[in-house]
PAZAPA-4460 file (N, C-alpha, C; in steps of 0.05 Angstrom, whole numbers, plus 32768, in hexadecimal, padded with zeros to 4 digits):
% residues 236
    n_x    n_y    n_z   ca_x   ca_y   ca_z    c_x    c_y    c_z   seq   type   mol
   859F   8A25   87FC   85B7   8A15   87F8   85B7   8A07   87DD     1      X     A
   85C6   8A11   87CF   85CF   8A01   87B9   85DA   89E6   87B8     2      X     A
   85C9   89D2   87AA   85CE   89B1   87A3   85E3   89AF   878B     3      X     A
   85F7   89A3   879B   860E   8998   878C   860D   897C   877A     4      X     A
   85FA   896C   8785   85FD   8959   877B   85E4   8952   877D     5      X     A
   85D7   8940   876E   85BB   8932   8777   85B8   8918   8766     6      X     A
   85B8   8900   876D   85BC   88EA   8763   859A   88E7   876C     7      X     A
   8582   88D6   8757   856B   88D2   8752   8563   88B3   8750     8      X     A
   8560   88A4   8762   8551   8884   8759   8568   8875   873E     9      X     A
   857B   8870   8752   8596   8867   873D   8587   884F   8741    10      X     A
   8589   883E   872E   858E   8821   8722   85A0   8821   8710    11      X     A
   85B4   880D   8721   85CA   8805   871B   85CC   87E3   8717    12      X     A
   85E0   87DB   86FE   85E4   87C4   8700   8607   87BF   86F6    13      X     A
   860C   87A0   8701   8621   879C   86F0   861D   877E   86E5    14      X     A
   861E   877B   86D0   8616   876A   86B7   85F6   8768   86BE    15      X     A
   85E9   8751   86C2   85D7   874A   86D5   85CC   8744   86EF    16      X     A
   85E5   8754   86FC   85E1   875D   8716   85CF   8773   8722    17      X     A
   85BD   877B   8725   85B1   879A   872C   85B6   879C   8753    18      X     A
   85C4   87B0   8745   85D8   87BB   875E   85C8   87C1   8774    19      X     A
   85BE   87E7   8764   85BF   87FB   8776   859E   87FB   8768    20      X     A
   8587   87F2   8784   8569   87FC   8780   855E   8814   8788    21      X     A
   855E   8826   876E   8550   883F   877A   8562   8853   8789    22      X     A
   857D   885C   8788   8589   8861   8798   858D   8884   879A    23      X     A
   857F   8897   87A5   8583   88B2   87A2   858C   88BF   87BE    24      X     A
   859D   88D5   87B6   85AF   88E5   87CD   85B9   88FE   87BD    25      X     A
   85BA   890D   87D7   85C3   8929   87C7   85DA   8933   87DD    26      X     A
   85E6   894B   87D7   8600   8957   87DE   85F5   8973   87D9    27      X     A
   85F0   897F   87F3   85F0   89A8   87F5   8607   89AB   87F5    28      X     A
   860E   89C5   87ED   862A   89D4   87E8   8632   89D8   8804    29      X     A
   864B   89D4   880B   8652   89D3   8820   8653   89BE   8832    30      X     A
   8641   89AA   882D   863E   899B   8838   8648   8982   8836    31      X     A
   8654   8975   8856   8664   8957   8851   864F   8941   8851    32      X     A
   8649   892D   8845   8634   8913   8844   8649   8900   884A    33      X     A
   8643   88EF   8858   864B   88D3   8859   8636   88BD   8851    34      X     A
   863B   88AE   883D   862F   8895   8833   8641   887B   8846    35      X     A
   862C   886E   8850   8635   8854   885C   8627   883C   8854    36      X     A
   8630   8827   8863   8625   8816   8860   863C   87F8   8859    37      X     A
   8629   87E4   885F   863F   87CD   885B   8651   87BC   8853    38      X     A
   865D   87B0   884B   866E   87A2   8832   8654   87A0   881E    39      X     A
   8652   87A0   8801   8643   87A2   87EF   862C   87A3   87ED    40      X     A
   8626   87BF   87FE   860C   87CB   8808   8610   87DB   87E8    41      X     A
   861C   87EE   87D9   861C   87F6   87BC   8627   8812   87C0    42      X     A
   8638   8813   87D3   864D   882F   87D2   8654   882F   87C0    43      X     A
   8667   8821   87BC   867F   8830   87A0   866D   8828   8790    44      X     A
   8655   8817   8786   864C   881C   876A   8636   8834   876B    45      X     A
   862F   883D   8788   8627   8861   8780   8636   8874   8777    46      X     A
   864D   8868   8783   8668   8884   877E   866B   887B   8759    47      X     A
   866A   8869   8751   8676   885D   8736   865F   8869   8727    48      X     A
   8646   886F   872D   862A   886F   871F   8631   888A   8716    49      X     A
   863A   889B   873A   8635   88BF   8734   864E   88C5   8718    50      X     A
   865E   88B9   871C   867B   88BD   870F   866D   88B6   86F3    51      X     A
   8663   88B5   86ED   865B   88A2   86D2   8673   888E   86C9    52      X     A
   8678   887D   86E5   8688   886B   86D6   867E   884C   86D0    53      X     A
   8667   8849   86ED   864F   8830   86E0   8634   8847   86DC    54      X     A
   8632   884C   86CA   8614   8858   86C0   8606   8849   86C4    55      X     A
   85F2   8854   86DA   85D8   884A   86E4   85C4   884C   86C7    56      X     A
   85BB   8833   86CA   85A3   882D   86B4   858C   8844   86B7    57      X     A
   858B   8848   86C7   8573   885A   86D6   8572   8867   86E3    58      X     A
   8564   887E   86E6   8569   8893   86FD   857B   88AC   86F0    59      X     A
   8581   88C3   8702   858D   88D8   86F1   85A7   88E3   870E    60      X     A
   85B0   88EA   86FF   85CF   88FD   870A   85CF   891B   8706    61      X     A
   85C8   8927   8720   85D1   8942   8716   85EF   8957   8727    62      X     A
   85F7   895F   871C   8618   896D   871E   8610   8981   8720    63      X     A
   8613   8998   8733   860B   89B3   8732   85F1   89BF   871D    64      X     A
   85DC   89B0   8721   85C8   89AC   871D   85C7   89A7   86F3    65      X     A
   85D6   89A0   86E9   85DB   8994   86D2   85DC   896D   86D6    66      X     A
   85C4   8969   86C2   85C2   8952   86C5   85D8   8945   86AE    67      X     A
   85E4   8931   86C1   8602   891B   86B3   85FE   88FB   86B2    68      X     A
   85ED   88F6   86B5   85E7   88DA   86BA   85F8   88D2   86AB    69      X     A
   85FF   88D2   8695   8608   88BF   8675   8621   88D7   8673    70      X     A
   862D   88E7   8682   864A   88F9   8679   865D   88E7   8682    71      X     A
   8677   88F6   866C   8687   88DD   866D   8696   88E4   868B    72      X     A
   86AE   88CE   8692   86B1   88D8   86B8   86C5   88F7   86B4    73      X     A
   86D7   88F5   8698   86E7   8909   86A3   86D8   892F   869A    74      X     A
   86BE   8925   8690   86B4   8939   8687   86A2   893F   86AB    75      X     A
   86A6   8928   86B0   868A   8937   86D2   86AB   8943   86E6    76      X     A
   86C4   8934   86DE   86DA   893E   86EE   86D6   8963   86E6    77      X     A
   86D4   895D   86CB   86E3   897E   86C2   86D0   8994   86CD    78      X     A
   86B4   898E   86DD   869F   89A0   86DF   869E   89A6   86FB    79      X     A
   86B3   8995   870B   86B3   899E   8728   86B3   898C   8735    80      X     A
   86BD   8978   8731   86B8   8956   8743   86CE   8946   874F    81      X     A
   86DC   894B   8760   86EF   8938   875E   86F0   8920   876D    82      X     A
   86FE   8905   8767   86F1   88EA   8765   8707   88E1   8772    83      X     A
   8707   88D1   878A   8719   88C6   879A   8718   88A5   879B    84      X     A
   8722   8894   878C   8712   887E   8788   871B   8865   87A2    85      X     A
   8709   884F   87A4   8713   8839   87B0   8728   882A   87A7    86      X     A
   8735   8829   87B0   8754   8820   87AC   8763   882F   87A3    87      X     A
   8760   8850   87A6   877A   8870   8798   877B   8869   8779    88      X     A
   877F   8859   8771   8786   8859   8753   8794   886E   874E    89      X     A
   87AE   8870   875B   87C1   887A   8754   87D5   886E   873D    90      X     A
   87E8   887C   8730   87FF   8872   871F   8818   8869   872A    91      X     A
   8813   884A   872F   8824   8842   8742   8844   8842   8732    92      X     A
   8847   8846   8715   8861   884E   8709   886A   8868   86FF    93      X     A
   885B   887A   870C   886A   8891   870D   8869   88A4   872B    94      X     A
   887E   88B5   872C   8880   88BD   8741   886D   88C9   8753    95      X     A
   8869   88D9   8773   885A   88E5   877B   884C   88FF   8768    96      X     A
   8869   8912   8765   886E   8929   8752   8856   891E   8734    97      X     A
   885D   890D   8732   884F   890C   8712   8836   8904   8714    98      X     A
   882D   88EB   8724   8810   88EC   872E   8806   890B   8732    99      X     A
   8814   8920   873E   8803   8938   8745   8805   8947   8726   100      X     A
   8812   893F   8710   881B   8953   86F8   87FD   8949   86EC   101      X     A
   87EA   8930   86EC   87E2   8923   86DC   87CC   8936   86DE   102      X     A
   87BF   8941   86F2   879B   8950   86E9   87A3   8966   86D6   103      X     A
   878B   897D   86CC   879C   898A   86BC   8792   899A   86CC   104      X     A
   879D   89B8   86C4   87A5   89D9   86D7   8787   89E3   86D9   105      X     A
   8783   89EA   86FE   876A   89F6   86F8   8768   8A0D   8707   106      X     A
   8754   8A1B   870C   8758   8A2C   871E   8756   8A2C   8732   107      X     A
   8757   8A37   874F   8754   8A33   8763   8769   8A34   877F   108      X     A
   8768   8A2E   8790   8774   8A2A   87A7   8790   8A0D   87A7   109      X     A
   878A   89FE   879B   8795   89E2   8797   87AC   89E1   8786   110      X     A
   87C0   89E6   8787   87D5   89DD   876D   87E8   89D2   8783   111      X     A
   8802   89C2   8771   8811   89AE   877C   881F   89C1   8797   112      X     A
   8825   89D1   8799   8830   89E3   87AC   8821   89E0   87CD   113      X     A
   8802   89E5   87C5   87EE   89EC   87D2   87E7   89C7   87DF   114      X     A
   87EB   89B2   87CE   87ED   8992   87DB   87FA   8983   87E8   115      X     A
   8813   899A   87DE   882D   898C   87ED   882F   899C   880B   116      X     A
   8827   89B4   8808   8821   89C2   882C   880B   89AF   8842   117      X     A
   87F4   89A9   882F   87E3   8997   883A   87F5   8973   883F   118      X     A
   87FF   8971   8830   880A   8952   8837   8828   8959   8835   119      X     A
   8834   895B   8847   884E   8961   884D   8861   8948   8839   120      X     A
   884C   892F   884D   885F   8915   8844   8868   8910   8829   121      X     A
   8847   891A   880F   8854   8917   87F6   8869   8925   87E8   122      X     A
   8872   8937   87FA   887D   8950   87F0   889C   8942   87F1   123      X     A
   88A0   8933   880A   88BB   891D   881D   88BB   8909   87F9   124      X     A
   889E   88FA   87F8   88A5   88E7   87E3   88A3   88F2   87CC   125      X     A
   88A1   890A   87BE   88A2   8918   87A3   88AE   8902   8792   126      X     A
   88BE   88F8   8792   88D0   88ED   877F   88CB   88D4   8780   127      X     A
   88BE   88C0   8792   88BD   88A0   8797   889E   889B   877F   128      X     A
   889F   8876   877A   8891   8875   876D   8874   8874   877C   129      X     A
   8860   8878   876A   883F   886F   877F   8840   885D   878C   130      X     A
   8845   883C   877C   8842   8831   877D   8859   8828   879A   131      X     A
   8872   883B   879D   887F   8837   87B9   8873   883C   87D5   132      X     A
   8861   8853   87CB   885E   8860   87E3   8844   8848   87FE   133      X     A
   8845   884E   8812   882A   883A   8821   8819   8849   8819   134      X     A
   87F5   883C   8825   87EA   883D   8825   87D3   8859   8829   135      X     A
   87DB   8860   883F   87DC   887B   8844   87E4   8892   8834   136      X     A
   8801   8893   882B   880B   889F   8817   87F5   889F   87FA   137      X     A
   87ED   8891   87F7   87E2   8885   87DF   87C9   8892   87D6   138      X     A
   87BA   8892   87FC   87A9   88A3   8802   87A8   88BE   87F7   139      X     A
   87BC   88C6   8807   87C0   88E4   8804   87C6   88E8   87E8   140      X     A
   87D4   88DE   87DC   87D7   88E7   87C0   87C3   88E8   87B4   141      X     A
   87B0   88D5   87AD   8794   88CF   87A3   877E   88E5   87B1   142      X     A
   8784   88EA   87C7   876D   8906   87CF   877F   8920   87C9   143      X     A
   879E   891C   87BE   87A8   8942   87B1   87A0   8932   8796   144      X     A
   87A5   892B   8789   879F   8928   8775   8782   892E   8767   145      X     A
   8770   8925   8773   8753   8933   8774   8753   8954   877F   146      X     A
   876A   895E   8795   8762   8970   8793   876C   8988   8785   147      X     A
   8778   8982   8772   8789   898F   875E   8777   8999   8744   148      X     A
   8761   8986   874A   874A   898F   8733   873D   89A7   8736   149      X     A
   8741   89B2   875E   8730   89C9   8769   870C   89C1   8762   150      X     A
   8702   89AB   876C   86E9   89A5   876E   86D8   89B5   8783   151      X     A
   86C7   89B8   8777   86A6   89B9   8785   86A4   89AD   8791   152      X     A
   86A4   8996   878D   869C   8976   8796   86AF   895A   87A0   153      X     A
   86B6   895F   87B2   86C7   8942   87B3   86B9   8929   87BF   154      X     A
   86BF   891D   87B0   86B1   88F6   87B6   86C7   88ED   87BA   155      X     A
   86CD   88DB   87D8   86DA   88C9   87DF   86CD   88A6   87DE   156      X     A
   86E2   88A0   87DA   86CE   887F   87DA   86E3   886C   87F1   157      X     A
   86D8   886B   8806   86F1   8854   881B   870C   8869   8821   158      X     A
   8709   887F   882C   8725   888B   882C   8738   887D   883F   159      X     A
   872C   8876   8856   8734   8865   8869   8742   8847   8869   160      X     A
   873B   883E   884D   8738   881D   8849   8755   8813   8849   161      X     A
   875E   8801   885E   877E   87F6   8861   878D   8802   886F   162      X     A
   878A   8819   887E   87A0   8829   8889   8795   8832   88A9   163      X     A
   87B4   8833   88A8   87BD   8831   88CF   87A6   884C   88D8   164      X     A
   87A2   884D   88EF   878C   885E   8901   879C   8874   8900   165      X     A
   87B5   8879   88FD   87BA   8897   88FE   87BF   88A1   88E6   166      X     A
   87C0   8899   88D0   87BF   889A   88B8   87A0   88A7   88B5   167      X     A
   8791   888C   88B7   876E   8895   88BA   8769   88B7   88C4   168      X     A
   876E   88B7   88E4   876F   88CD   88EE   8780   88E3   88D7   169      X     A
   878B   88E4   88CB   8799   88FA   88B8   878A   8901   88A6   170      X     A
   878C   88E9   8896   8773   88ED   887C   875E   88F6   8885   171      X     A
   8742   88EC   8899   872F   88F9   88A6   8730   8917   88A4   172      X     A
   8748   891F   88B8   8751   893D   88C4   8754   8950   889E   173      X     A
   875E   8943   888D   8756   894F   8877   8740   894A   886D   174      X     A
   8738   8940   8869   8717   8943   885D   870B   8951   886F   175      X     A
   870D   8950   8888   86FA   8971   8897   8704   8982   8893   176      X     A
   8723   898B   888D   872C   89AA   8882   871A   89AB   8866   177      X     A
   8719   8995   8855   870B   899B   8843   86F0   89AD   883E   178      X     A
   86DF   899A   8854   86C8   89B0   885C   86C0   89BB   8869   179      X     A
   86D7   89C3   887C   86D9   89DC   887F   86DC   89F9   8870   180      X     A
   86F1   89EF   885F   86F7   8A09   8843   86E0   8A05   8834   181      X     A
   86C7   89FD   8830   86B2   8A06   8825   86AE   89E8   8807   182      X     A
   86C0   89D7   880A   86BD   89C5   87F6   86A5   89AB   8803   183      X     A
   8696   89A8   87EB   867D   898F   87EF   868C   8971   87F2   184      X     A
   8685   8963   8803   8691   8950   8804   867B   893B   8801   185      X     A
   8680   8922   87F5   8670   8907   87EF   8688   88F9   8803   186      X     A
   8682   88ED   881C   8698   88D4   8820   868A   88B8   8827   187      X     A
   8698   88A8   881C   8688   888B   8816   86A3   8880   882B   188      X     A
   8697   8872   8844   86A8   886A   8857   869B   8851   8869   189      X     A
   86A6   8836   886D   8699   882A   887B   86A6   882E   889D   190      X     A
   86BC   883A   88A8   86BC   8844   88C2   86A3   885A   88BF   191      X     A
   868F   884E   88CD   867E   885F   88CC   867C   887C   88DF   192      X     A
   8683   886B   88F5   868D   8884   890A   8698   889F   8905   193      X     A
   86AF   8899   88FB   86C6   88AF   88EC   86B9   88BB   88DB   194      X     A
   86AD   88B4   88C8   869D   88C4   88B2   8688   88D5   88C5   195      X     A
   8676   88CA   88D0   865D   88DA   88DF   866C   88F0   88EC   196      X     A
   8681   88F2   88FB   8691   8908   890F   868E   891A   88F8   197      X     A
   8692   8914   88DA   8699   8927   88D4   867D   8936   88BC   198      X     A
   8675   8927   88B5   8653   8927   88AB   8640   8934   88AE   199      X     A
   8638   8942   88A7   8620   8955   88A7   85FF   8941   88A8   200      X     A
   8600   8935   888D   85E6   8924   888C   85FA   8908   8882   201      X     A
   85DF   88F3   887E   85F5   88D2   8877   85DE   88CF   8873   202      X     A
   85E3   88BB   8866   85D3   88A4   8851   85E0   888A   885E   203      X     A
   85CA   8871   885E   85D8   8859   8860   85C6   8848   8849   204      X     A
   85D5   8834   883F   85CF   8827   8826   85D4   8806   883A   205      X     A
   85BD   87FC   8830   85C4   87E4   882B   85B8   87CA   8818   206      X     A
   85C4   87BD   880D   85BB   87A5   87F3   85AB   87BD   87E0   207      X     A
   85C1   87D1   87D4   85BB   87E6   87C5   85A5   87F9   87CE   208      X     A
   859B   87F0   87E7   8582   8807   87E7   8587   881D   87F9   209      X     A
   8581   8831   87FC   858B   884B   8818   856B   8848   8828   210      X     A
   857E   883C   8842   856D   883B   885A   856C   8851   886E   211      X     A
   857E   885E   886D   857F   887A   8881   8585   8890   886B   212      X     A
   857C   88A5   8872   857D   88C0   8868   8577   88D0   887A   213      X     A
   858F   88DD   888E   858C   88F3   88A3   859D   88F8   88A9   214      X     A
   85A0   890C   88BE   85B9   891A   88D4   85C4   8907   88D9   215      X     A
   85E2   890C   88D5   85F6   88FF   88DA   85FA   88FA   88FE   216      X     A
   85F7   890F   8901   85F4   8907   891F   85E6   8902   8932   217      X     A
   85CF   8904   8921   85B9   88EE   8937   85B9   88CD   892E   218      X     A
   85CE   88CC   8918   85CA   88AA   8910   85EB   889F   8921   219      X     A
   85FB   88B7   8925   8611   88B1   8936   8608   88AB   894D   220      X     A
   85F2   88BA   895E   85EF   88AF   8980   85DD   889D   8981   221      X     A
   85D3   8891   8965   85C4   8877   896B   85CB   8860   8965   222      X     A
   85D7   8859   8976   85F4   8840   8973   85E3   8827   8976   223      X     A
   85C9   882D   8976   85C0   880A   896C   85B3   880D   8957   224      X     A
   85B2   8829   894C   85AB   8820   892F   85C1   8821   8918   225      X     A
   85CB   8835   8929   85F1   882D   8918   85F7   8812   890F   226      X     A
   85F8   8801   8928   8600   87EB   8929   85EA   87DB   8915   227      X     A
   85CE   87D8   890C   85BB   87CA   8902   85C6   87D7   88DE   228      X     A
   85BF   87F1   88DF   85C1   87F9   88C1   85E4   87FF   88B9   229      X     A
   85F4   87F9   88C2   860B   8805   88B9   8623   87EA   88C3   230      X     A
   8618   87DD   88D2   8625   87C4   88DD   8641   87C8   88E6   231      X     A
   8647   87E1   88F8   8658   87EA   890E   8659   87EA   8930   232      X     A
   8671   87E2   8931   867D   87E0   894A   866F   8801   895B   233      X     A
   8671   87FE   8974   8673   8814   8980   8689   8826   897F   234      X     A
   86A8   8810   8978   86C2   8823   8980   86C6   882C   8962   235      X     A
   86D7   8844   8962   86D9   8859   894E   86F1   884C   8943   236      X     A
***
């Protein structure tokens, strides 16, 4: 099995903060990971480290086995990565249509035709601004938009975060067509539940350090250690 990704003993900081201690995880081809863990356990600053958008002081990044630690982010986008961020960072002043014009042309399965079959709804709002659409919407745009790059690799960071349970349930139901069609998935999710259903292996992080590293579903049927390392409810 070919390694998609392999992140090495990240140390991470922000100003004089040191984030993320020692923090390493990898991604097989094919394969979905869920990263968990608690409010500022150091998700998004792993997702920010791999992206090279906080460069870890230390430790190494590798991208289809090319090491990037120090590449710039849209040079690790252009090599097969696509980056779903916390909070969409979408263009909330221009339209649906033009948020999807913005990646550039690649090859693959994914063009605006092929996003709009997958999300019916943006296809309804083509013309409204980002910044109109809810939450959900916002969603979806931010995961076509990544997938317009035709990645290797997709990293979600919180896809779930703010939005109604059937919304959740949608987005979810796409990210498993995802890997199903053969694409690597990174998803950084604190419903931990939802992520594991869909998870191959997980990582749990906490006060920057990774405390679990195993099957996703033997850390799903152990609901008291769910509950100790991941600090979740029983209900989904």
């Amino acid at each position: 099995m070919t390694t998609v990704l392999e992140a090495e003993g990240l140390h991470t900081y922000y100003g004089k903060s040191h984030i993320l201690h020692g923090v390493s995880l990898k991604v097989e081809e094919g394969e979905l990971v869920a990263l968990l863990g608690r409010n500022g356990a150091g998700k998004t600053t792993t997702m920010r480290s791999i992206m090279s958008l906080t460069p870890p002081k230390s430790g190494s990044v590798k991208l289809f086995g090319k090491a990037l630690s120090r590449a710039a982010p849209h040079k690790i986008a252009k090599i097969g990565v696509g980056y779903v961020p916390e909070g969409r960072k979408i263009f909330g002043h221009m339209t649906v249509h033009e948020n999807l014009q913005v990646p550039p042309d690649t090859s693959g399965p994914w063009n605006i035709d092929t996003v709009y079959e997958l999300f019916p709804r943006l296809h309804e709002r083509r013309t409204s601004k980002g910044g109109r659409l809810s939450g959900g919407e916002q969603e979806m745009l931010a995961i076509a938009r990544a997938l317009l790059l035709n990645p290797k690799l997709l990293i979600l960071d919180e896809p779930s975060q703010g939005l109604a349970p059937v919304i959740v349930q949608e987005v979810m139901r796409t990210i498993g067509r995802m890997k199903k069609e053969g694409m690597s998935v990174l998803l950084v999710e604190q419903n931990a539940m939802l992520a594991l259903q869909l998870a191959d292996r997980a990582y749990v992080l906490s006060d920057g350090e990774v405390v679990y590293d195993g099957d996703a579903a033997a850390l799903k049927a152990d609901t008291q250690r769910m509950t100790s390392l991941a600090g979740v409810s029983h209900a989904v």
